[in-house]
N, CA, C and O atoms as a MOPAC input file, in Angstrom:
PM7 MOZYME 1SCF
protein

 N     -8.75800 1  -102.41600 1    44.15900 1
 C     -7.61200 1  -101.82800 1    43.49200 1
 C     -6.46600 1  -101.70400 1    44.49000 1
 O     -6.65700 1  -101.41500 1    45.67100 1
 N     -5.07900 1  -101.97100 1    43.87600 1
 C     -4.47800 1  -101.77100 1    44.98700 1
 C     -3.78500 1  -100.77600 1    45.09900 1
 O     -3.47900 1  -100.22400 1    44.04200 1
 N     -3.09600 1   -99.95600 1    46.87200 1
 C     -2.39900 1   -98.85800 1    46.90000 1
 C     -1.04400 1   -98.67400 1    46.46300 1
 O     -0.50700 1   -97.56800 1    46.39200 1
 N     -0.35600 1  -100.04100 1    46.09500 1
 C      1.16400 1   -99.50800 1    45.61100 1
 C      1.30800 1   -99.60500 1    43.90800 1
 O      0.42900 1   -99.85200 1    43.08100 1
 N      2.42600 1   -99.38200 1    43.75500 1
 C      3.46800 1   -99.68400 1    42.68500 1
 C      4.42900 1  -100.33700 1    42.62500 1
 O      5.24800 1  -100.00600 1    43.48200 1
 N      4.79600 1  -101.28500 1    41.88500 1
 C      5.54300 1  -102.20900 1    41.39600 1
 C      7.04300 1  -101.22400 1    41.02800 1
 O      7.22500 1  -100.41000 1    40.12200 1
 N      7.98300 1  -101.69400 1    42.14700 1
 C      8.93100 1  -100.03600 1    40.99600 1
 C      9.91800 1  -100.73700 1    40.11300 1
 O     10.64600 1  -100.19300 1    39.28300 1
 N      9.83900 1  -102.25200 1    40.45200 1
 C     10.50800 1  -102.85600 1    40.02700 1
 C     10.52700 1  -104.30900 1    39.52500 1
 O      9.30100 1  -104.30300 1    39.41600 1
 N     10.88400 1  -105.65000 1    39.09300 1
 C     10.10200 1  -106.64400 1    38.55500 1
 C     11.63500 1  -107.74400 1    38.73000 1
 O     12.41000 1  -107.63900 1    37.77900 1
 N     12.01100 1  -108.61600 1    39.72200 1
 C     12.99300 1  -109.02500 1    39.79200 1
 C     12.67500 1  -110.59600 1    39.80300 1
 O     11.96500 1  -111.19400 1    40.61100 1
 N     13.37700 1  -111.12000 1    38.70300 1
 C     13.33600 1  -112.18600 1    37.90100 1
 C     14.24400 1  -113.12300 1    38.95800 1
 O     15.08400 1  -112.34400 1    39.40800 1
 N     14.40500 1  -114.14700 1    39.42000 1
 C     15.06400 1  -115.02800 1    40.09700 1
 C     15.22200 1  -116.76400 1    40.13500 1
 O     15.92000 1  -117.54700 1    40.77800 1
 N     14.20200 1  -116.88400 1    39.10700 1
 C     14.04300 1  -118.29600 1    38.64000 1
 C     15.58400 1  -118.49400 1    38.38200 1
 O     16.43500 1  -117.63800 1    38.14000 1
 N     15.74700 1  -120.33200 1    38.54500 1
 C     17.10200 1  -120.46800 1    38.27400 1
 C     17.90200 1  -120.37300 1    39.17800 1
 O     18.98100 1  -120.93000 1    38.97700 1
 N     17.70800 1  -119.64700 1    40.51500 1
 C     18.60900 1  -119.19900 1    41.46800 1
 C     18.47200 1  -120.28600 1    42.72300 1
 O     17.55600 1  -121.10700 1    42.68300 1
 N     19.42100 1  -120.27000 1    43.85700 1
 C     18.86300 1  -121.01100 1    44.59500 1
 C     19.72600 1  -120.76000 1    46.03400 1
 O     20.55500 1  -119.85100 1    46.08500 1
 N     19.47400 1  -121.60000 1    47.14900 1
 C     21.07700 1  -121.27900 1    48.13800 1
 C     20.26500 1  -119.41300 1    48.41500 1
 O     19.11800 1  -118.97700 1    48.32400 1
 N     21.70600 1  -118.75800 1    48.79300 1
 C     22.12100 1  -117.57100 1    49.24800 1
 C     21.39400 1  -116.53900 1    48.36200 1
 O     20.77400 1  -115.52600 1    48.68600 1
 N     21.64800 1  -117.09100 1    47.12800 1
 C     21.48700 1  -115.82600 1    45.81400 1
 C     20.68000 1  -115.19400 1    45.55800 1
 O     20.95400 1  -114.09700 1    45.07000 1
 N     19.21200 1  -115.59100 1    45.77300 1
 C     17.63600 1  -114.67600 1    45.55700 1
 C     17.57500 1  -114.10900 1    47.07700 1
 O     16.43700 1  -113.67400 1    46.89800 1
 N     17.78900 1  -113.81900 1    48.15600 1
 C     17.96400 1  -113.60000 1    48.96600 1
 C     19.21800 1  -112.22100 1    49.12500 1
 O     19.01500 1  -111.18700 1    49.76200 1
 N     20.26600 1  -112.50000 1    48.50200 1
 C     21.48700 1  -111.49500 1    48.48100 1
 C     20.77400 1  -110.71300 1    47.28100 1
 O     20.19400 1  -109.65300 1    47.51900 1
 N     20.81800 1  -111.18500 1    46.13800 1
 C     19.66000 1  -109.95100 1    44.81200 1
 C     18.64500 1  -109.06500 1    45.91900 1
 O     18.93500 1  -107.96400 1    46.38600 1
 N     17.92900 1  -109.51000 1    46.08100 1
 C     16.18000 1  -109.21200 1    46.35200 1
 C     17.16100 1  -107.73500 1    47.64000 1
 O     17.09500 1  -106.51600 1    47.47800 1
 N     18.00900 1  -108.55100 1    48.87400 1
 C     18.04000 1  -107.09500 1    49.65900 1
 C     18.84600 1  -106.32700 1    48.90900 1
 O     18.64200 1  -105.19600 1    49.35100 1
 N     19.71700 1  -106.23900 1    47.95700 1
 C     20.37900 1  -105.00000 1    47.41400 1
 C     19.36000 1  -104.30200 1    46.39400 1
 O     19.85800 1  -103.43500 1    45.67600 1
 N     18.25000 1  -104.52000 1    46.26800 1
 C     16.90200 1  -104.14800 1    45.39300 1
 C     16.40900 1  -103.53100 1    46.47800 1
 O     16.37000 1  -102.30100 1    46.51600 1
 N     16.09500 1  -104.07500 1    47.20700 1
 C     15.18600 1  -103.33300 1    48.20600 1
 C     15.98100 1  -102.53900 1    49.18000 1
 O     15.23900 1  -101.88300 1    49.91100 1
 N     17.36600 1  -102.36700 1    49.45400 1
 C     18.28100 1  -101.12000 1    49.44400 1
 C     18.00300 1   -99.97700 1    48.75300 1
 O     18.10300 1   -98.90300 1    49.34700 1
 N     17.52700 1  -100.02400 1    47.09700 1
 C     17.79700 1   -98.85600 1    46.58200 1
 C     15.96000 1   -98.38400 1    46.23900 1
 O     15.77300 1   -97.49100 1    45.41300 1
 N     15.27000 1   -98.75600 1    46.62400 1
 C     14.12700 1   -98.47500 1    46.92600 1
 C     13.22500 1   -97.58200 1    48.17600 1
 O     13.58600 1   -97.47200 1    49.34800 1
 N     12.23100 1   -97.12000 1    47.69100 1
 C     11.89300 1   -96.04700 1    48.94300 1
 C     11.00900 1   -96.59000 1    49.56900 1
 O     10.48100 1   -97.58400 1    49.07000 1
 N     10.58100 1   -96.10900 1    50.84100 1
 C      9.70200 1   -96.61100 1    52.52400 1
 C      8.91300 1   -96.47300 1    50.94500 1
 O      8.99100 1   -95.84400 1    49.89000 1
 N      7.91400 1   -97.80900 1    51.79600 1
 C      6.17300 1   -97.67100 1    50.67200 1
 C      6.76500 1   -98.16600 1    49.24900 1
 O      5.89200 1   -98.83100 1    48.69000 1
 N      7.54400 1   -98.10700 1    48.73100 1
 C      7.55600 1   -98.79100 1    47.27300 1
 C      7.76100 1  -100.32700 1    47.32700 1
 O      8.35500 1  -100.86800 1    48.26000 1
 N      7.17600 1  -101.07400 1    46.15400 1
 C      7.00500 1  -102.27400 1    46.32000 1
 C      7.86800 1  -102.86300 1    44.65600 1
 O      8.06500 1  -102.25100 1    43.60600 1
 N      8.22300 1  -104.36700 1    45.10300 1
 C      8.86000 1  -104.84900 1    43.81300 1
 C      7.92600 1  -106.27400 1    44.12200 1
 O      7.20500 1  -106.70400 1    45.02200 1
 N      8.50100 1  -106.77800 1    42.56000 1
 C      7.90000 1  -107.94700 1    42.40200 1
 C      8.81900 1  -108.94000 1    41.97100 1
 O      9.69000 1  -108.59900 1    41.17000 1
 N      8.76000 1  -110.25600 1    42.42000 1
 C      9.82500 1  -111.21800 1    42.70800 1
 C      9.12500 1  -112.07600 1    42.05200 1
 O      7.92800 1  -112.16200 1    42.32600 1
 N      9.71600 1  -112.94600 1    40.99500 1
 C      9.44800 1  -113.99500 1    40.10400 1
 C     10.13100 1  -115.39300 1    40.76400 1
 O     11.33600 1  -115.18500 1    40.62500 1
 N      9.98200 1  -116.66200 1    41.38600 1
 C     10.85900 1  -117.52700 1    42.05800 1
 C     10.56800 1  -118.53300 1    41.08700 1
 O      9.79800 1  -118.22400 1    40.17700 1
 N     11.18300 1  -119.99200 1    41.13200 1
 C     11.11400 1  -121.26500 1    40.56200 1
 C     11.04200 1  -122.03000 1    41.08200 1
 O     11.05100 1  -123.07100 1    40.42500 1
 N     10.92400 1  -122.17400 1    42.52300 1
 C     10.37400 1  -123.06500 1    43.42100 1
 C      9.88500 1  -123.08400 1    44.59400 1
 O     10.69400 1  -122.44600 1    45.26800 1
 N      9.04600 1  -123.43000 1    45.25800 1
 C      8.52500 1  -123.38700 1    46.35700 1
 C      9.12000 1  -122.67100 1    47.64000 1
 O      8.86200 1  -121.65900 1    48.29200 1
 N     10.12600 1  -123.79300 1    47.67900 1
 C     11.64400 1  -123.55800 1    49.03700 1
 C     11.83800 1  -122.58600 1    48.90200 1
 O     11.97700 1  -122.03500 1    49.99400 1
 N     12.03300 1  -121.43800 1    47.47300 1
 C     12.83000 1  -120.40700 1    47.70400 1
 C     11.85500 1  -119.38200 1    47.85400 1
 O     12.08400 1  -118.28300 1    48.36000 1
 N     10.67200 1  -119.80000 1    47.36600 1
 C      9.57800 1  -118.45700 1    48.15100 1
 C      9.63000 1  -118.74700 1    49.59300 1
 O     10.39200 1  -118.02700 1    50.23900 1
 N      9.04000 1  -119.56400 1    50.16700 1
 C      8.92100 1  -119.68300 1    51.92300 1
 C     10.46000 1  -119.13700 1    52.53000 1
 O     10.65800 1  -118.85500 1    53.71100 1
 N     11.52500 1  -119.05900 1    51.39200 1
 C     12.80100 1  -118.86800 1    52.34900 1
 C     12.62800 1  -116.87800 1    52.28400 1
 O     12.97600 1  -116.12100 1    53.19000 1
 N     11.93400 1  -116.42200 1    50.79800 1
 C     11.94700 1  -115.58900 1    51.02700 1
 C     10.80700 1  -114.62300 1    51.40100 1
 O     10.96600 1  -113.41300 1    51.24500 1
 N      9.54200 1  -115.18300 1    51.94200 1
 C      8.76400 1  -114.68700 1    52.61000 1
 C      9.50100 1  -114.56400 1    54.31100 1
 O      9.67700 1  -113.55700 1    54.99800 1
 N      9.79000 1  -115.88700 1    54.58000 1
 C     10.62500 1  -115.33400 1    56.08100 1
 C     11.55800 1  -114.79500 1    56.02000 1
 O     12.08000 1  -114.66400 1    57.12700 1
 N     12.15000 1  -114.32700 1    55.14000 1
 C     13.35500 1  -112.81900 1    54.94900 1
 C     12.75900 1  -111.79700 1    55.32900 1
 O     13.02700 1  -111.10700 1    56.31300 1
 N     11.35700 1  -111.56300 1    54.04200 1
 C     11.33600 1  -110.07900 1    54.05600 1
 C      9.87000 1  -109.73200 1    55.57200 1
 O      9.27000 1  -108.69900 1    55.87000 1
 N      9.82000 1  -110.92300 1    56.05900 1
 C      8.98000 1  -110.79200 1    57.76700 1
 C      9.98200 1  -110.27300 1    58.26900 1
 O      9.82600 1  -109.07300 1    58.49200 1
 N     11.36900 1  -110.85500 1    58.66000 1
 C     12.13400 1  -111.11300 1    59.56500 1
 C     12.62600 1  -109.67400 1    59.51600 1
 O     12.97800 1  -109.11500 1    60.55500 1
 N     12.66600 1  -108.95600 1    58.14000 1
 C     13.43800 1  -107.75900 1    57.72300 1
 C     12.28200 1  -106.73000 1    58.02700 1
 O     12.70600 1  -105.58500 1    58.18400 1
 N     10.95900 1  -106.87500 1    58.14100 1
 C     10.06900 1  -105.85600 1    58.36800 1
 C      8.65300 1  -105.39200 1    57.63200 1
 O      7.65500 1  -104.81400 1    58.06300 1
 N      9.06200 1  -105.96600 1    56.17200 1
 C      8.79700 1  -105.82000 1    54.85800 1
 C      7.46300 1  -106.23800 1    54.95800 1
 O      7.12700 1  -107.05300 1    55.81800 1
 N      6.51000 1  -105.65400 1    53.99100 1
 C      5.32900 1  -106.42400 1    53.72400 1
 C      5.29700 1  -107.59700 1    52.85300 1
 O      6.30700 1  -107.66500 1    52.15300 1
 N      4.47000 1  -108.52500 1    52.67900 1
 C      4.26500 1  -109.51800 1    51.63000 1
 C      3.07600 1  -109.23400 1    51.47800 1
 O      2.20200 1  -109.56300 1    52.27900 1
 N      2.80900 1  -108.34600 1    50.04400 1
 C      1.66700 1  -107.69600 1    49.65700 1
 C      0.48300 1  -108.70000 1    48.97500 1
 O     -0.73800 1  -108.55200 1    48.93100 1
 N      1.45100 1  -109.90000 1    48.40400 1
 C      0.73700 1  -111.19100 1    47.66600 1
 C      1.77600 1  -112.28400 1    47.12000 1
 O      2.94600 1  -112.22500 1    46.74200 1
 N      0.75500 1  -113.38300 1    47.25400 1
 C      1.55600 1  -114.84100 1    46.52300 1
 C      0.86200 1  -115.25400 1    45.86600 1
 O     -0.26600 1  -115.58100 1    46.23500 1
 N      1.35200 1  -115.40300 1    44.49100 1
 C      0.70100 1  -116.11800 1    43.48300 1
 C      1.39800 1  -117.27500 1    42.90400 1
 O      2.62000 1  -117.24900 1    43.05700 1
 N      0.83700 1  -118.43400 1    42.18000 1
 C      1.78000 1  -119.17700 1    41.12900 1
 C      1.11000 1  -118.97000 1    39.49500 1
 O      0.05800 1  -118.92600 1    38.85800 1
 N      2.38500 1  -118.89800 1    39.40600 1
 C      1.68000 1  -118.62900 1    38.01700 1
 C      2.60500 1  -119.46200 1    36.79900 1
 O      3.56300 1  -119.11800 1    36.10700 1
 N      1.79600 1  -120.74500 1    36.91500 1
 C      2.32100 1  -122.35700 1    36.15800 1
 C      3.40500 1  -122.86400 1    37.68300 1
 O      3.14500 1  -123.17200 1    38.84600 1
 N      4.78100 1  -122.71200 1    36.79800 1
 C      5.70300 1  -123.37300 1    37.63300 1
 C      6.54300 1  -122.28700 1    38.39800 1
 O      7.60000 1  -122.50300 1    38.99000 1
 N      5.88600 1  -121.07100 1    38.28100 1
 C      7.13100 1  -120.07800 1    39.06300 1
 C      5.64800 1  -119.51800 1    40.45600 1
 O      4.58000 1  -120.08700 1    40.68100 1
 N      6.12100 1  -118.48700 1    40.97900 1
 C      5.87800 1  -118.19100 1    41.91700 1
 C      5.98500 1  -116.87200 1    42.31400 1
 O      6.95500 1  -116.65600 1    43.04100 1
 N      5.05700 1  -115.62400 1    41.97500 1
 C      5.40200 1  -114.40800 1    41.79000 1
 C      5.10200 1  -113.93100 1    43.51100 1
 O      4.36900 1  -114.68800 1    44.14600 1
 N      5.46000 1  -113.14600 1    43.96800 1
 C      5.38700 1  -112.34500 1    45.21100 1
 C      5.44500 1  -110.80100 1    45.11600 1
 O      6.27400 1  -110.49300 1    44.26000 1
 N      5.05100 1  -110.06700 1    45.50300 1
 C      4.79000 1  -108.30800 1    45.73600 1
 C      5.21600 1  -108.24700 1    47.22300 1
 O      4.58100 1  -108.81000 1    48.11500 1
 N      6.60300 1  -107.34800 1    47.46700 1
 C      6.98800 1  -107.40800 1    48.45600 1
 C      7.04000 1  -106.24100 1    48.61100 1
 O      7.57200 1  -105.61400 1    47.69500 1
 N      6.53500 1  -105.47800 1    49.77900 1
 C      6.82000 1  -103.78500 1    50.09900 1
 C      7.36800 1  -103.27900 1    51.01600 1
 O      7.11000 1  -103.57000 1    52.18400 1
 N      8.27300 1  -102.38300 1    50.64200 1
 C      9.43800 1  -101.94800 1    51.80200 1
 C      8.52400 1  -100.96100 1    53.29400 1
 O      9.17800 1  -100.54800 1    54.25200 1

């Protein structure tokens, strides 16, 4: 079972470049130490771009899944 909560569910398919990257940190701005969101992507590139964000930023990467053609992630502040 796991220890967090989802506080939030951020959709990003469609996006690409700068943009899931600029979304995702003003989300995880208004979020508390220990709370976790969940990131929906549409392609590969833009998960690996944003797993080395939220390393680089401190963040946990709680899990990676695909689920069909998207790419869900649990990221915790």
């Amino acid at each position: 079972m796991s220890s967090y909560k989802i506080q939030k569910s951020l959709d990003l398919t469609g996006t690409s470049c700068a943009g899931p990257i600029g979304e995702l940190s003003g989300v995880m701005d208004e979020i508390g130490a220990g709370e976790a969101i969940e990131v929906i992507l549409g392609d590969e590139a833009t998960k690996k771009d944003i797993v080395a964000w939220a390393t680089k930023k401190g963040y946990k990467v709680l899990s990676e899944t695909k689920d069909g053609s998207k790419f869900k992630l649990v990221i915790q502040k």
